[in-house]
Each structure stands twice: as structure tokens, then as C-alpha cells.
PyMOL Python script that loads the backbone (N, CA, C, O; Angstrom):
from pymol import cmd

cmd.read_pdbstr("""\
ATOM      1  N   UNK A   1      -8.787  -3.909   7.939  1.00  0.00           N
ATOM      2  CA  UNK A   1      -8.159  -5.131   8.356  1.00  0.00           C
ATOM      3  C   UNK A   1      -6.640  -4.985   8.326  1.00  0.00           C
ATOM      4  O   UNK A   1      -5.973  -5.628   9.137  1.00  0.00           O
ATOM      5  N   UNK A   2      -5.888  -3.954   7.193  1.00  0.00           N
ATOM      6  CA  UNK A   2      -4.604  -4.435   7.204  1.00  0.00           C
ATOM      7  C   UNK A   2      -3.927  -3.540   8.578  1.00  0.00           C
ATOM      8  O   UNK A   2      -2.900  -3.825   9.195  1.00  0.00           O
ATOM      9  N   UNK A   3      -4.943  -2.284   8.836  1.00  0.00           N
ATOM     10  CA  UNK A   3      -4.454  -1.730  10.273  1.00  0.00           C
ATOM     11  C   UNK A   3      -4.291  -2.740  11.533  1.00  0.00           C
ATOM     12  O   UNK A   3      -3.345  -2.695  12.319  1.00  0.00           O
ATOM     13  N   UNK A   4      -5.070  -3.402  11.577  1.00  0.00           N
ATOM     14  CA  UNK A   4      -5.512  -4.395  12.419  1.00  0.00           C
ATOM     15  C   UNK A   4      -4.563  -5.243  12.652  1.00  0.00           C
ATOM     16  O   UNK A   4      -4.103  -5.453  13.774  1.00  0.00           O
ATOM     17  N   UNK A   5      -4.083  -5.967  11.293  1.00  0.00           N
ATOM     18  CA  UNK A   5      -2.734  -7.009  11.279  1.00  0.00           C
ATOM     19  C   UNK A   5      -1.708  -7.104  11.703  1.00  0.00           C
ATOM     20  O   UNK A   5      -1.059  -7.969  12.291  1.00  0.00           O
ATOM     21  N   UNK A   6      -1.468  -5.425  11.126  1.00  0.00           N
ATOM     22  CA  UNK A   6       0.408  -4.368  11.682  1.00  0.00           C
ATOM     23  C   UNK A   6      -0.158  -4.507  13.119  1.00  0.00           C
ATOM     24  O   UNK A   6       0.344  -5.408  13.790  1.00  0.00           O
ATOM     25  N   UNK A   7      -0.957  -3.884  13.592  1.00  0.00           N
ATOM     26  CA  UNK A   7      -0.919  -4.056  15.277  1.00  0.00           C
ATOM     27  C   UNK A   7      -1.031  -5.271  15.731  1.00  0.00           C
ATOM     28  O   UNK A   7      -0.959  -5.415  16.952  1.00  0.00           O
ATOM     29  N   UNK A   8      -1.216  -6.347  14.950  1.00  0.00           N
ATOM     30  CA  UNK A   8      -1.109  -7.620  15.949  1.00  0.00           C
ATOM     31  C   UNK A   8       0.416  -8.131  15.495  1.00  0.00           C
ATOM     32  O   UNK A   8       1.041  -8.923  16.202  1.00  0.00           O
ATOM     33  N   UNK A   9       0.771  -7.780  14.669  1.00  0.00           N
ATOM     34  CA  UNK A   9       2.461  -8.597  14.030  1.00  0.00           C
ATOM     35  C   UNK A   9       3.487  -7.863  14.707  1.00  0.00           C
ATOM     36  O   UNK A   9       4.570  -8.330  15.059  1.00  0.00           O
ATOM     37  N   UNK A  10       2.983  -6.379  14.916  1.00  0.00           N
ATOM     38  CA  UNK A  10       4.283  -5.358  15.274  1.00  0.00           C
ATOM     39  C   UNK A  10       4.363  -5.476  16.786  1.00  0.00           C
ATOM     40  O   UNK A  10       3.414  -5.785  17.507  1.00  0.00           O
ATOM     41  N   UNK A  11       5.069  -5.316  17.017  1.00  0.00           N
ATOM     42  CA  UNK A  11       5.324  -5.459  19.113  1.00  0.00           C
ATOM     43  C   UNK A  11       4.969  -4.409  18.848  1.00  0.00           C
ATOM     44  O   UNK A  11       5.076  -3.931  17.719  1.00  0.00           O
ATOM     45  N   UNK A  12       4.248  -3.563  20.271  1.00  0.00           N
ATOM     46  CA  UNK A  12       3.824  -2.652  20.839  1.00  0.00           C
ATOM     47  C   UNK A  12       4.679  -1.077  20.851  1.00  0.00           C
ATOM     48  O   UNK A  12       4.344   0.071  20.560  1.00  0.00           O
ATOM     49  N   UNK A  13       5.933  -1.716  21.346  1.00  0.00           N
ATOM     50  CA  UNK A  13       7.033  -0.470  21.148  1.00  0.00           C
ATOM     51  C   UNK A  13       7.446  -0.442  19.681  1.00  0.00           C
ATOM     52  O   UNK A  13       8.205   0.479  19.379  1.00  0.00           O
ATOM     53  N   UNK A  14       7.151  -1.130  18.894  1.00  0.00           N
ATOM     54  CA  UNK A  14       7.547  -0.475  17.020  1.00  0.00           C
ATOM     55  C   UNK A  14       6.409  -0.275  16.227  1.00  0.00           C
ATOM     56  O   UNK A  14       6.313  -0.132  15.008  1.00  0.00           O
ATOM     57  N   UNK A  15       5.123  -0.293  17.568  1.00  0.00           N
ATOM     58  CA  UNK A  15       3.555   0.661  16.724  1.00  0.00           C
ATOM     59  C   UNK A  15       4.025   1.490  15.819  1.00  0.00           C
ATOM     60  O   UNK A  15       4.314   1.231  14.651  1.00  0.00           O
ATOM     61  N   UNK A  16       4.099   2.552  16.412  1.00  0.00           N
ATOM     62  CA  UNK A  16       4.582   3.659  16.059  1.00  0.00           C
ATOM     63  C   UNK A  16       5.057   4.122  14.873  1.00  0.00           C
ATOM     64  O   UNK A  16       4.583   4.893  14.039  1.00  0.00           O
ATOM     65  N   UNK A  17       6.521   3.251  14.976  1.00  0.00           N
ATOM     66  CA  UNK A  17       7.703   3.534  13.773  1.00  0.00           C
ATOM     67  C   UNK A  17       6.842   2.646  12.852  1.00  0.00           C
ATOM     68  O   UNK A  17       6.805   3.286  11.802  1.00  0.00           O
ATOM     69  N   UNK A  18       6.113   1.488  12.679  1.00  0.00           N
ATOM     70  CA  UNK A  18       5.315   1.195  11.691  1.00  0.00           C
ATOM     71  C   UNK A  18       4.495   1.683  10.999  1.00  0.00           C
ATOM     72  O   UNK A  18       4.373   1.656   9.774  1.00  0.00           O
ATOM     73  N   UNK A  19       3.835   2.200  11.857  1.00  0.00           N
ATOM     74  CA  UNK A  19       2.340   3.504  11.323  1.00  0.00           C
ATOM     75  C   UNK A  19       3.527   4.719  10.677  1.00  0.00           C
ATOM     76  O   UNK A  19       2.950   5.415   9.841  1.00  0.00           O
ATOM     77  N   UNK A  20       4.207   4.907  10.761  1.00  0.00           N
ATOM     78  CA  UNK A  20       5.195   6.027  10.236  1.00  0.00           C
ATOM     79  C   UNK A  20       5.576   5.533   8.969  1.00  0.00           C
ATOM     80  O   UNK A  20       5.489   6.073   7.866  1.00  0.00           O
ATOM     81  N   UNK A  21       6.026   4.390   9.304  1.00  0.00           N
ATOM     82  CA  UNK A  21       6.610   4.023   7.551  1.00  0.00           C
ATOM     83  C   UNK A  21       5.496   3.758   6.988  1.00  0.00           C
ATOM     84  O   UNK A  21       5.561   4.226   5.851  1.00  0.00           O
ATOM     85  N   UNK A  22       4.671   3.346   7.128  1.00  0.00           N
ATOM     86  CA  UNK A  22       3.678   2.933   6.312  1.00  0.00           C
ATOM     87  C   UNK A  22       2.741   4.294   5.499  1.00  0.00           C
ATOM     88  O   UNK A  22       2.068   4.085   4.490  1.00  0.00           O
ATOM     89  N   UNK A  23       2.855   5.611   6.131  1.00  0.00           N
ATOM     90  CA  UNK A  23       2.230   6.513   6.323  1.00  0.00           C
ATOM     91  C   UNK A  23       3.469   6.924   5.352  1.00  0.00           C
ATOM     92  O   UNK A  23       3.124   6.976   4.172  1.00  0.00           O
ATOM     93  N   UNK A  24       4.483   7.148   5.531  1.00  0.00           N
ATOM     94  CA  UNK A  24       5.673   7.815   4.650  1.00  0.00           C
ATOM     95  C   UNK A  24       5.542   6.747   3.207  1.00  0.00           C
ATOM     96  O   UNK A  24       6.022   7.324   2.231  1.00  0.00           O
ATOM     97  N   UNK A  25       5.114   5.628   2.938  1.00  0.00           N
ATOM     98  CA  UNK A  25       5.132   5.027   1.751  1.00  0.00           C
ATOM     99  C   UNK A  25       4.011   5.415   1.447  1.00  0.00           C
ATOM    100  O   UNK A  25       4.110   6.394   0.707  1.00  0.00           O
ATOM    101  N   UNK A  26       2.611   5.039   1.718  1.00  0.00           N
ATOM    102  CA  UNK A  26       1.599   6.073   0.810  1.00  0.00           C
ATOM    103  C   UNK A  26       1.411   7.134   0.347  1.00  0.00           C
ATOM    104  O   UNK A  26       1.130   7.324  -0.837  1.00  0.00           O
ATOM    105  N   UNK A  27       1.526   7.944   1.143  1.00  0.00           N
ATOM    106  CA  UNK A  27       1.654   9.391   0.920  1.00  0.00           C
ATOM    107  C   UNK A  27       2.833   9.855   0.458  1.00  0.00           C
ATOM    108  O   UNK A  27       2.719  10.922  -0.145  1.00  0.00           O
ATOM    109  N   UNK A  28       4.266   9.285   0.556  1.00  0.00           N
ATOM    110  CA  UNK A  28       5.100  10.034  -0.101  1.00  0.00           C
ATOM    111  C   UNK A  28       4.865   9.107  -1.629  1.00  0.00           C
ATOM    112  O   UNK A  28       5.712   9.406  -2.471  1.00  0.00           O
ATOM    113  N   UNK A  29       4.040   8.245  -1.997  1.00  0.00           N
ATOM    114  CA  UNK A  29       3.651   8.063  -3.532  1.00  0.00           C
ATOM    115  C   UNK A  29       3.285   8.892  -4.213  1.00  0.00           C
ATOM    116  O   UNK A  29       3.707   9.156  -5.339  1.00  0.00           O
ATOM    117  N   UNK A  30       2.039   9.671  -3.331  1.00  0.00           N
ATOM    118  CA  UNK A  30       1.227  10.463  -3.878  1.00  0.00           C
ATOM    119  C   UNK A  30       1.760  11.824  -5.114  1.00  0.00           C
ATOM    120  O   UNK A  30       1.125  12.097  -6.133  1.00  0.00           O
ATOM    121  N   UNK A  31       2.827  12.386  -4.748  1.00  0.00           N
ATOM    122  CA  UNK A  31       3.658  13.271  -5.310  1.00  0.00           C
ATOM    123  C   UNK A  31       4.044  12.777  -6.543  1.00  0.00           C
ATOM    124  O   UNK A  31       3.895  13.403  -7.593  1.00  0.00           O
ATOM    125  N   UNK A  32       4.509  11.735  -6.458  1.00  0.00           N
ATOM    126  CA  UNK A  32       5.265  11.189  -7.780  1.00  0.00           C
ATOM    127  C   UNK A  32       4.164  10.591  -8.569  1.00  0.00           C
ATOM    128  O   UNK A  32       4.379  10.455  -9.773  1.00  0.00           O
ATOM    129  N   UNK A  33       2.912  10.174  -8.051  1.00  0.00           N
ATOM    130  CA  UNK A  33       2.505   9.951  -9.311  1.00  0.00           C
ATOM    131  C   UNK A  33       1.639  11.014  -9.875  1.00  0.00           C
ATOM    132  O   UNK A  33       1.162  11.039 -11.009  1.00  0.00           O
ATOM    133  N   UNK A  34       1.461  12.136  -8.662  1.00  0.00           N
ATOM    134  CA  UNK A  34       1.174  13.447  -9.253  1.00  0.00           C
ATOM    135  C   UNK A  34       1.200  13.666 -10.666  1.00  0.00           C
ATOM    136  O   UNK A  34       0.441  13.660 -11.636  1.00  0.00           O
ATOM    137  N   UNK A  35       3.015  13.963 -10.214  1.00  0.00           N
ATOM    138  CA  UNK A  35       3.847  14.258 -11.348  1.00  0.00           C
ATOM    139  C   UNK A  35       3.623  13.461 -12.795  1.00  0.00           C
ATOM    140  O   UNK A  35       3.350  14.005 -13.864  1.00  0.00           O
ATOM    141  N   UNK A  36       3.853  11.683 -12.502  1.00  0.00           N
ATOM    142  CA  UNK A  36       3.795  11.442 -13.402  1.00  0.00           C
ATOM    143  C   UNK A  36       2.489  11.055 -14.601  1.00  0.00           C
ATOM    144  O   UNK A  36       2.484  10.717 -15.785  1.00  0.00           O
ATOM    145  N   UNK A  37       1.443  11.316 -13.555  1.00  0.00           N
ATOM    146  CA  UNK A  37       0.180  11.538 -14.110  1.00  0.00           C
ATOM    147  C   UNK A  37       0.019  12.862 -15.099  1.00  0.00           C
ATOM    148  O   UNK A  37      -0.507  12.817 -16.211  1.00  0.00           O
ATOM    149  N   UNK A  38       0.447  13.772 -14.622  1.00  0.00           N
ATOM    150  CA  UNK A  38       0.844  15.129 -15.875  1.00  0.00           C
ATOM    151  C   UNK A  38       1.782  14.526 -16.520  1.00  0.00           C
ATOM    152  O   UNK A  38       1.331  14.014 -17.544  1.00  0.00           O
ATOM    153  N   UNK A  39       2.562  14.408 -16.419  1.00  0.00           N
ATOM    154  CA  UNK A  39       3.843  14.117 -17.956  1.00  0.00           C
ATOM    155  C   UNK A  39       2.765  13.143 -18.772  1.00  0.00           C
ATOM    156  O   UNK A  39       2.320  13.403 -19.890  1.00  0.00           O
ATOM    157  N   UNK A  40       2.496  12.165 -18.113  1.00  0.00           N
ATOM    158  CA  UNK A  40       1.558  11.246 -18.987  1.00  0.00           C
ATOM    159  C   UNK A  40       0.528  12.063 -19.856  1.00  0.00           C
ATOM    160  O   UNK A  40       0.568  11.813 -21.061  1.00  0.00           O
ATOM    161  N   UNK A  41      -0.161  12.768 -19.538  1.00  0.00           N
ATOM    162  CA  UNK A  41      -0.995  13.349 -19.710  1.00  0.00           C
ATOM    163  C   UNK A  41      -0.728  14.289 -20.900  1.00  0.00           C
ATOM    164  O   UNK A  41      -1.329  14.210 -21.971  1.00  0.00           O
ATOM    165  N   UNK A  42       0.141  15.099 -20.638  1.00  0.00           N
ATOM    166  CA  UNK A  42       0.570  15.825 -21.730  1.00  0.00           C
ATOM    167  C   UNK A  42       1.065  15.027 -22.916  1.00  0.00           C
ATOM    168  O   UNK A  42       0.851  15.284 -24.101  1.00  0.00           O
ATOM    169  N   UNK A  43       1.673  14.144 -22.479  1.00  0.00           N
ATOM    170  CA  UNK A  43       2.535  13.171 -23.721  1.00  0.00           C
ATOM    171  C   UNK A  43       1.672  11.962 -24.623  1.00  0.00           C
ATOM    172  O   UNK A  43       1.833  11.602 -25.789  1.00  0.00           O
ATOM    173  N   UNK A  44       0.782  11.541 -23.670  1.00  0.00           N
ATOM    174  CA  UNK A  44       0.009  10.534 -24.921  1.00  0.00           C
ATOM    175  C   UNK A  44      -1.595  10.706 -24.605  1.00  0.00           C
ATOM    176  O   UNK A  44      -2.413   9.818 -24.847  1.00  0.00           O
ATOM    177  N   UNK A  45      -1.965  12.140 -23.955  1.00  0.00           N
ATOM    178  CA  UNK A  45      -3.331  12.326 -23.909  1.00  0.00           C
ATOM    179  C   UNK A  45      -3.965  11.648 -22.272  1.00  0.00           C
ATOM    180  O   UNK A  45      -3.444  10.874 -21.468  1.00  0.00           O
ATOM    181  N   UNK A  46      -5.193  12.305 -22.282  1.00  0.00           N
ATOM    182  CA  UNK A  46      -6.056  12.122 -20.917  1.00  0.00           C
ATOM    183  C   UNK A  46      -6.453  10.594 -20.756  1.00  0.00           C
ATOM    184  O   UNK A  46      -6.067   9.813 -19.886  1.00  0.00           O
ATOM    185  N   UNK A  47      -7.317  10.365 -21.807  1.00  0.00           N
ATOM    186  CA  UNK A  47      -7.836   9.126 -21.612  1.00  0.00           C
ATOM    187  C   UNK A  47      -6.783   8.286 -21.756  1.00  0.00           C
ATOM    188  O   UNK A  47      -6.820   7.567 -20.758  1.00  0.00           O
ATOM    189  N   UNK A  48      -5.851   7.964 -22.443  1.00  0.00           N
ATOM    190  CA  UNK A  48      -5.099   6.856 -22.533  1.00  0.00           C
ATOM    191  C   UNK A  48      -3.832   6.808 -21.034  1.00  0.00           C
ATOM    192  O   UNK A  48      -3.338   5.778 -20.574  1.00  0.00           O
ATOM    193  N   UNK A  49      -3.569   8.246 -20.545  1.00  0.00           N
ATOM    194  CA  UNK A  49      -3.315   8.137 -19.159  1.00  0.00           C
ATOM    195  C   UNK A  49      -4.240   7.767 -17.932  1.00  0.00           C
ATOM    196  O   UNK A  49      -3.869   7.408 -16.815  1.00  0.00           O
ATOM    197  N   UNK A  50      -5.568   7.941 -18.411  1.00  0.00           N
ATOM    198  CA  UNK A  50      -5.874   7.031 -17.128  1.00  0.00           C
ATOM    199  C   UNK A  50      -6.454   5.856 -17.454  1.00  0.00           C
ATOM    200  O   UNK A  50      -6.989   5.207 -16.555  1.00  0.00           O
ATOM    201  N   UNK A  51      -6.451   5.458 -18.558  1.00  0.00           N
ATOM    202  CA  UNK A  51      -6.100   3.810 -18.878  1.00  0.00           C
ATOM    203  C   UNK A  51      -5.058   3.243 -17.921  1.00  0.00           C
ATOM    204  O   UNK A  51      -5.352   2.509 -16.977  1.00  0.00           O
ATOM    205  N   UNK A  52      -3.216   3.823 -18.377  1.00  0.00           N
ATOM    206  CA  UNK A  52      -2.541   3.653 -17.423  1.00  0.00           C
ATOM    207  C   UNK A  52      -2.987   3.326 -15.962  1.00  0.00           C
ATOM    208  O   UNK A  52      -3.116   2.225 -15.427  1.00  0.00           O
ATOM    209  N   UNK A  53      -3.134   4.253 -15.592  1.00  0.00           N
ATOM    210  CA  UNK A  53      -3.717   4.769 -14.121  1.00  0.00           C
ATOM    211  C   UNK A  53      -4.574   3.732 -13.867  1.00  0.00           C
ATOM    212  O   UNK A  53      -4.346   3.211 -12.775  1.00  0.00           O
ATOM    213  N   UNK A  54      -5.518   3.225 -14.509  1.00  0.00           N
ATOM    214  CA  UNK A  54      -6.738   1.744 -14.008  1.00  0.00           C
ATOM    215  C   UNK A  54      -6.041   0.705 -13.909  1.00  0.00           C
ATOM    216  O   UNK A  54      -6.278  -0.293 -13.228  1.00  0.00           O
ATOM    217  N   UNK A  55      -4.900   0.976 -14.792  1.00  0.00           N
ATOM    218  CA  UNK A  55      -4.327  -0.485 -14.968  1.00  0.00           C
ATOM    219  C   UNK A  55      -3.323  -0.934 -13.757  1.00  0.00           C
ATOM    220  O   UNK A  55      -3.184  -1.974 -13.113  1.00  0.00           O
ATOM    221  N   UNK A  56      -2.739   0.249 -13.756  1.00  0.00           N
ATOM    222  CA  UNK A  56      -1.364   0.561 -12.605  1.00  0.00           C
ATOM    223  C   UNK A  56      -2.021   0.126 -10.946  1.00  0.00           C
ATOM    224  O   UNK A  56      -1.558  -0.564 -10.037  1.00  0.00           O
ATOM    225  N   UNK A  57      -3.667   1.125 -11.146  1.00  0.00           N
ATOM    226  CA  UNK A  57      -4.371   0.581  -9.568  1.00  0.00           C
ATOM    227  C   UNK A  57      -4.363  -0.680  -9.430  1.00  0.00           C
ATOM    228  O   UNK A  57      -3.775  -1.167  -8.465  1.00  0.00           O
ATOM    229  N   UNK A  58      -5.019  -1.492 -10.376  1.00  0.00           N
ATOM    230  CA  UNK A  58      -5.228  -3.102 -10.744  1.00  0.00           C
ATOM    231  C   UNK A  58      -4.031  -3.783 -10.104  1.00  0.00           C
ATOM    232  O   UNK A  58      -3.974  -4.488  -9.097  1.00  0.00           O
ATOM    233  N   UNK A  59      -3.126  -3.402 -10.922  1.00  0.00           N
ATOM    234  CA  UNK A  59      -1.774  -4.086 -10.649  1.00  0.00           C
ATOM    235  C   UNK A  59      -0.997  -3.937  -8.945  1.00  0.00           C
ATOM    236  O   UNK A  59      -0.030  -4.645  -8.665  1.00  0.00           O
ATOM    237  N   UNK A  60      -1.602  -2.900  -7.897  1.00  0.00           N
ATOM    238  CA  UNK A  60      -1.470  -2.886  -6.786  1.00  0.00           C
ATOM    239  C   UNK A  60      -2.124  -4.210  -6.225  1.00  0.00           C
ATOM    240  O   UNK A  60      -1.820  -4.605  -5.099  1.00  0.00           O
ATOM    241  N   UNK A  61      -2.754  -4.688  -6.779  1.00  0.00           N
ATOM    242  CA  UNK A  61      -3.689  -5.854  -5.611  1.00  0.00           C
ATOM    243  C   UNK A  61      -2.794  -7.075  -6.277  1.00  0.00           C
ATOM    244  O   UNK A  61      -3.452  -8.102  -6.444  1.00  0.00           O
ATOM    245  N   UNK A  62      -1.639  -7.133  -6.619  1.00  0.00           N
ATOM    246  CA  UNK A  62      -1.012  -8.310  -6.731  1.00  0.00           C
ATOM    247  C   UNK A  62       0.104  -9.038  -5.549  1.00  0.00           C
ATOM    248  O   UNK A  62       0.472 -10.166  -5.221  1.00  0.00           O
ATOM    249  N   UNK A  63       0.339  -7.728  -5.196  1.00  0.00           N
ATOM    250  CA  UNK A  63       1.375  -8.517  -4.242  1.00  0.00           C
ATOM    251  C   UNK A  63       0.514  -8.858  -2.932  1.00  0.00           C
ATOM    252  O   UNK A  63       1.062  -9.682  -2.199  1.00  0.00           O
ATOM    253  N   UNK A  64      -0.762  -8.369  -2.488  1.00  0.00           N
ATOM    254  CA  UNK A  64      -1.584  -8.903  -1.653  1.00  0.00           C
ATOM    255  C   UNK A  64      -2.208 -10.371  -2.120  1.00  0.00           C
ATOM    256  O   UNK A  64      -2.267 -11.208  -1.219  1.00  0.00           O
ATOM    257  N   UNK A  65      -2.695 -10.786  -3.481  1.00  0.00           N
ATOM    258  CA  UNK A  65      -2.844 -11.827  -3.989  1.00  0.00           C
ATOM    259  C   UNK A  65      -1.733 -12.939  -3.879  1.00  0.00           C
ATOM    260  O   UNK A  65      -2.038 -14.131  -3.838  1.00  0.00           O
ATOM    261  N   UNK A  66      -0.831 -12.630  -3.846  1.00  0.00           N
ATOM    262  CA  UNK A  66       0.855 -13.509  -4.058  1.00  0.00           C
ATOM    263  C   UNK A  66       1.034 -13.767  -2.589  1.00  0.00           C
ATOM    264  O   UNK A  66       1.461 -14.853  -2.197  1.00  0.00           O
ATOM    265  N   UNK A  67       0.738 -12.862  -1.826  1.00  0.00           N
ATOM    266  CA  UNK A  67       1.741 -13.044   0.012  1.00  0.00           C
ATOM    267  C   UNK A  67       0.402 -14.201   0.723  1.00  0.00           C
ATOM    268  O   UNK A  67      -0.660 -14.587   0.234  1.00  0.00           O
ATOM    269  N   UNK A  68       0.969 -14.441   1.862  1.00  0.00           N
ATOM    270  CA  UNK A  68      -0.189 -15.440   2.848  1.00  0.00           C
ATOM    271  C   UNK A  68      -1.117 -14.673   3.390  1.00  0.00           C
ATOM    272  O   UNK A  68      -2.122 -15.174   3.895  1.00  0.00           O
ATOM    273  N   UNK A  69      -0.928 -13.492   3.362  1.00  0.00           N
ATOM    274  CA  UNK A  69      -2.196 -12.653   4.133  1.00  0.00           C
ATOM    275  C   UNK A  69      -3.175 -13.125   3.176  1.00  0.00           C
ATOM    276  O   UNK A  69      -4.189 -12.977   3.858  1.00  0.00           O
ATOM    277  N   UNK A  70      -3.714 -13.749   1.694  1.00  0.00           N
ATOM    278  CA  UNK A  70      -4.842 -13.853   1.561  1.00  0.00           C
ATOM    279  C   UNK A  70      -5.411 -15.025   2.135  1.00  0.00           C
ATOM    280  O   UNK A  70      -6.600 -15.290   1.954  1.00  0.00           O
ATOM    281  N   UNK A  71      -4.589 -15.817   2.875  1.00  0.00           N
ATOM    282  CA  UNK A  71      -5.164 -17.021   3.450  1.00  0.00           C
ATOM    283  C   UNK A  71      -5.719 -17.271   4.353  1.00  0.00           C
ATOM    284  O   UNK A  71      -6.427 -18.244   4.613  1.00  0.00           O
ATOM    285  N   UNK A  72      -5.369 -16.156   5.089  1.00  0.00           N
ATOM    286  CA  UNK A  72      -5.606 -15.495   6.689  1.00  0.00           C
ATOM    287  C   UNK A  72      -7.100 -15.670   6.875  1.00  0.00           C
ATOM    288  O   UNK A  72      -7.850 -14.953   6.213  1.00  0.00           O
ATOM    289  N   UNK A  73      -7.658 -16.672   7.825  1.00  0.00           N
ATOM    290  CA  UNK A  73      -8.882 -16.836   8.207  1.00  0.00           C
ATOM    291  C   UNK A  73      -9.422 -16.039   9.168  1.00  0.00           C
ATOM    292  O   UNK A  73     -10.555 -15.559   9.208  1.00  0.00           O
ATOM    293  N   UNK A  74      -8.474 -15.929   9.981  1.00  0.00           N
ATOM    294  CA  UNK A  74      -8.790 -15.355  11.398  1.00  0.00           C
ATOM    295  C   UNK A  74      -7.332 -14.977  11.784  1.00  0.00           C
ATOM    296  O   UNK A  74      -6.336 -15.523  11.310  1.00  0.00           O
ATOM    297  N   UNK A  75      -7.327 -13.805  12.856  1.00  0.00           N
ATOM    298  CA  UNK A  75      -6.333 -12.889  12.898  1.00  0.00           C
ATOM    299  C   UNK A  75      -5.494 -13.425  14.011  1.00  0.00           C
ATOM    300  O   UNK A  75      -5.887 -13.718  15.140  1.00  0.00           O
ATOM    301  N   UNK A  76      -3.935 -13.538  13.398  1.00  0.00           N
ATOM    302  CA  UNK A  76      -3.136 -14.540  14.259  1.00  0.00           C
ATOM    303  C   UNK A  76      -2.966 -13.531  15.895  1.00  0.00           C
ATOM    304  O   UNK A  76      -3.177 -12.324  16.005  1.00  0.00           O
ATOM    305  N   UNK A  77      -2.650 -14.227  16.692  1.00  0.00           N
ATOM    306  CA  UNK A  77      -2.505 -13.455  18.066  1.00  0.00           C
ATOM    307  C   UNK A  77      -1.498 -12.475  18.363  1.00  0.00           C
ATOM    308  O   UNK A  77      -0.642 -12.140  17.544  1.00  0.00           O
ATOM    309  N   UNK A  78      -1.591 -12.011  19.529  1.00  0.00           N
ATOM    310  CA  UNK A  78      -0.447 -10.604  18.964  1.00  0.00           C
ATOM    311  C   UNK A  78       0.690 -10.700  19.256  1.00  0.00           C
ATOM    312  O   UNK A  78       0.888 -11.376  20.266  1.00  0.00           O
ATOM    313  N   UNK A  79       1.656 -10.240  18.713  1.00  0.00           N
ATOM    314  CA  UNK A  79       2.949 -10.783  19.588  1.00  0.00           C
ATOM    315  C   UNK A  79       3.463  -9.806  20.818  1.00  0.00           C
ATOM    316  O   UNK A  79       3.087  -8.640  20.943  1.00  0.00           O
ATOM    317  N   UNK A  80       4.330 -10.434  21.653  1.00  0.00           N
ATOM    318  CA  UNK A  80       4.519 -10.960  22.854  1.00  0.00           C
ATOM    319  C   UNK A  80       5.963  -9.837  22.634  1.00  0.00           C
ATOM    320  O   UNK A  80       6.959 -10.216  22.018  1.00  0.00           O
ATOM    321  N   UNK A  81       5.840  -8.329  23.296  1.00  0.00           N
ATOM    322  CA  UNK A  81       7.003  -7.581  23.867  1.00  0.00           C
ATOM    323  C   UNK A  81       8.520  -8.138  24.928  1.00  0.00           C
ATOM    324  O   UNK A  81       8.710  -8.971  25.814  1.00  0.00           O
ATOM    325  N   UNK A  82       8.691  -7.924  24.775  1.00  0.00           N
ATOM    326  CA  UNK A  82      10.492  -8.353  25.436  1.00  0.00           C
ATOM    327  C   UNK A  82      10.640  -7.860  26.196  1.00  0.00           C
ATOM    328  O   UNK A  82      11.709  -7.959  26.798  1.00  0.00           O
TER     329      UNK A  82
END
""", "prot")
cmd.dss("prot")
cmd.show_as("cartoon", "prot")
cmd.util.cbc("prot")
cmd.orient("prot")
């Protein structure tokens, strides 16, 4: 669904550069929490780092809870290029 949304909110000519940033914010996460999943790991142990880690996922579904997309019944129409 949230693919779905960006293509109806984004005009047609900033597809693209959207799917890009969006693609450069997930994946360039991935690295860093690589990383900080080992430091964790080494420093206060396995299990209590992926305690962290359950908790940290958890805490991603908040700003989708907080914005109007959870209100969203049906998918607004698409917008209209220039």
C-alpha cells in the first residue's frame, strides 16, 4: 500500500526521484545498524541487543500511527502533472 500512495501523491515526473530517496533511506539504514547491532552486541551481550532491536522495530510503527495515512479509507486520487 505505501508503494501505491507515493505513486498517487508524487506527480509522475518525480516517480522516480521518489522511489530513489526512499530506496536510499532504507537501505542506506541497513549499514548503520549493521554496525550498531555489533557494537551492541559486543558491549552488553546478544540477547539484551536484540531486546534493543524488538524494541527499536516496535518503535518504527509510530510515526505511521501519529501521521493521517492511518485514516486513509480509500486511496486519494492521483495528482494532476503541470
Amino acid at each position: 500500500m505505501g508503494l501505491t500512495l507515493r505513486q498517487n501523491m508524487a506527480p509522475r515526473r518525480m516517480q522516480g526521484r521518489t522511489n530513489a530517496t526512499m530506496r536510499t533511506i532504507n537501505w542506506g539504514a541497513l549499514p548503520i545498524g549493521f554496525f550498531l547491532g555489533g557494537v551492541l552486541g559486543m558491549v552488553i551481550g546478544i540477547v539484551p541487543t536484540l531486546v534493543v532491536g524488538a524494541v527499536g522495530l516496535l518503535l518504527t510503527a509510530l510515526p505511521v500511527f501519529f501521521s493521517p495515512v492511518r485514516s486513509l479509507r480509500e486511496m486519494p486520487p492521483p495528482v494532476e502533472d503541470h
